[in-house]
N, C-alpha and C positions, 0 to 999 in steps of 0.2 A: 177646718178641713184642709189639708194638704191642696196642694196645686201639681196637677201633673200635665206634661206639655200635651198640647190641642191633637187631635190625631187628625185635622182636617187634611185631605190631600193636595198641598199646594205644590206644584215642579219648584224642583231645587235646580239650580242653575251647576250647569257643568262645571268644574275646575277645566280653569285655562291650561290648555295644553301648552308644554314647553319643550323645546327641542333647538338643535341647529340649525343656523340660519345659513344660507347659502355663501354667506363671507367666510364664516367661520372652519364652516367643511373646508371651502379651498384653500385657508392659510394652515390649518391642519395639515390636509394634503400635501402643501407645499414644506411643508416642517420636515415629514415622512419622507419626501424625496430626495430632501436635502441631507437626513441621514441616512438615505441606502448608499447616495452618490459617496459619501465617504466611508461608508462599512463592505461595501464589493470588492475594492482589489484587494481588500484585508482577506475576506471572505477565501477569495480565489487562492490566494497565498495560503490560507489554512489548509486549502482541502490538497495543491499542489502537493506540501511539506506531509500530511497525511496518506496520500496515495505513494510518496517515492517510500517514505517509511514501512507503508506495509510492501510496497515489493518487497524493501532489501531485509525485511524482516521473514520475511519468505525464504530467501535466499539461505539465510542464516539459520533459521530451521532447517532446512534441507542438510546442508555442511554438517551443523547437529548430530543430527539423524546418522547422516555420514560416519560420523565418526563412534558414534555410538555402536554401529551395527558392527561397524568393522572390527572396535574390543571384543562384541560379545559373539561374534562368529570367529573371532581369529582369523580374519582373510581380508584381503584388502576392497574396499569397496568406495566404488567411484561416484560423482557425480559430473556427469557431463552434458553438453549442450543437443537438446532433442528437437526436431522439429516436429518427430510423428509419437513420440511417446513409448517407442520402441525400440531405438538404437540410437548410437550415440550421433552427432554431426559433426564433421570436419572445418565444417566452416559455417559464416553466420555469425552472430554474435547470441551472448545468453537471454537477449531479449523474445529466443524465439522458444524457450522452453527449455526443460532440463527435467533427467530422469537421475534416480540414485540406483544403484542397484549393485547386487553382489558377482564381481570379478575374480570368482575365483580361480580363472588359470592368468589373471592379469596380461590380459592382451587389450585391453581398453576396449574390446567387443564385446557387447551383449551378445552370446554364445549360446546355445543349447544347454539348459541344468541348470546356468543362471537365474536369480532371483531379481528383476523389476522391483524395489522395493517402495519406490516413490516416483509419481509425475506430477511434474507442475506443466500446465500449460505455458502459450505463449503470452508474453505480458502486452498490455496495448502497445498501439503503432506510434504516440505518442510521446513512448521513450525509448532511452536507449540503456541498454545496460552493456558491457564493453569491458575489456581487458582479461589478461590473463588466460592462461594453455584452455583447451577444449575442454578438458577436462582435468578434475581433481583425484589424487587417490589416494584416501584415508587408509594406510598402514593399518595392521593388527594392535599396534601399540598406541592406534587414536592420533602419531601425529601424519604430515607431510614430509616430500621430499625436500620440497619449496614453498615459501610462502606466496600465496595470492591477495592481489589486490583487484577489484573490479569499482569499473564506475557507473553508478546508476545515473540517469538526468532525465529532465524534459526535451523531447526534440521539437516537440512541434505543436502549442508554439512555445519558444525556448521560456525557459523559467530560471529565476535566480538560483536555484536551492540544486544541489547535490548531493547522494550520497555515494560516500567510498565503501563498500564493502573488504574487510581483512580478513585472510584467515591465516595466523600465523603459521611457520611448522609443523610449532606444539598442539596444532589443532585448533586453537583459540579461534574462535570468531567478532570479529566486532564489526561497529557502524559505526561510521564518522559523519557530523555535517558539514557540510562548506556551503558558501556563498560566492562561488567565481563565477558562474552566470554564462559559463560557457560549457557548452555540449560538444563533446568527442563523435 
């Protein structure tokens, strides 16, 4: 006859529990600290070089737009420095917002019958963006009368990275990076 095991109820003894020992946590810990302390000012630098990019990529859209609108309207159409999102500003710098919009008796005013066709708000307090006339105006032919350069940065607190904004004559737009680490 076969043997099959006893069914008597004797307690089976727990398996030992196993886990981390209070040394272990802290030298862990201490591992973990030891790589954020070297992956943070990278980190910061990431998101710096990320946030000037998407301004002046902003910017560059806008110019776009600019020049776009003004072939497919035949009329010249501006983009200038806005603080309220409704007319142009004489002063200030483009840090404080900028609207696009169709100029068509080209007096650089937002005028009555004109078309608003874009607003970008003000960008944080934190940078600056700088250079170049108040305002732009994309010709019916897509280009400028002059080329513009603007510069974006960190003001506060300053950062190594900048970007140059271009927009040729021909209407070209580009982005440059630099590392001069000084703010206008």
């Amino acid at each position: 006859m076969p043997q099959y095991p006893s069914l008597d109820h004797t307690p089976v003894r727990p398996a030992r529990v196993r886990g981390f020992t209070l040394i272990e946590l802290m030298v862990a810990m201490a591992i973990i600290a030891i790589l954020a302390a070297f992956a943070g000012p990278s980190f910061n630098s990431a998101l710096l070089s990320n946030k000037l990019t998407s301004y002046a990529n902003t910017f560059v859209s806008s110019a776009m737009l600019a020049r776009s609108e003004a072939i497919k309207r035949n009329s010249v159409v501006r983009v200038c420095r806005s603080s309220n999102g409704t007319s142009c500003a004489t002063s200030g710098t483009w840090q404080q917002g900028w609207i696009v919009f169709n100029d068509a008796n080209n007096d650089a005013l937002v005028t009555t019958g004109e078309t608003i066709i874009s607003v970008q708000p003000a960008l944080s307090a934190d940078y600056n963006f700088t250079g170049g006339s108040y305002n732009v105006a994309f010709q019916s032919t897509g280009g400028l009368s002059a080329a513009l350069t603007l510069t974006l940065c960190r003001a506060s607190p300053v950062g190594n990275q900048e970007r140059t904004v271009k927009v040729s004559a021909t209407g070209r737009a580009s982005v440059d990076t630099s590392r001069n680490g000084v703010c206008p």
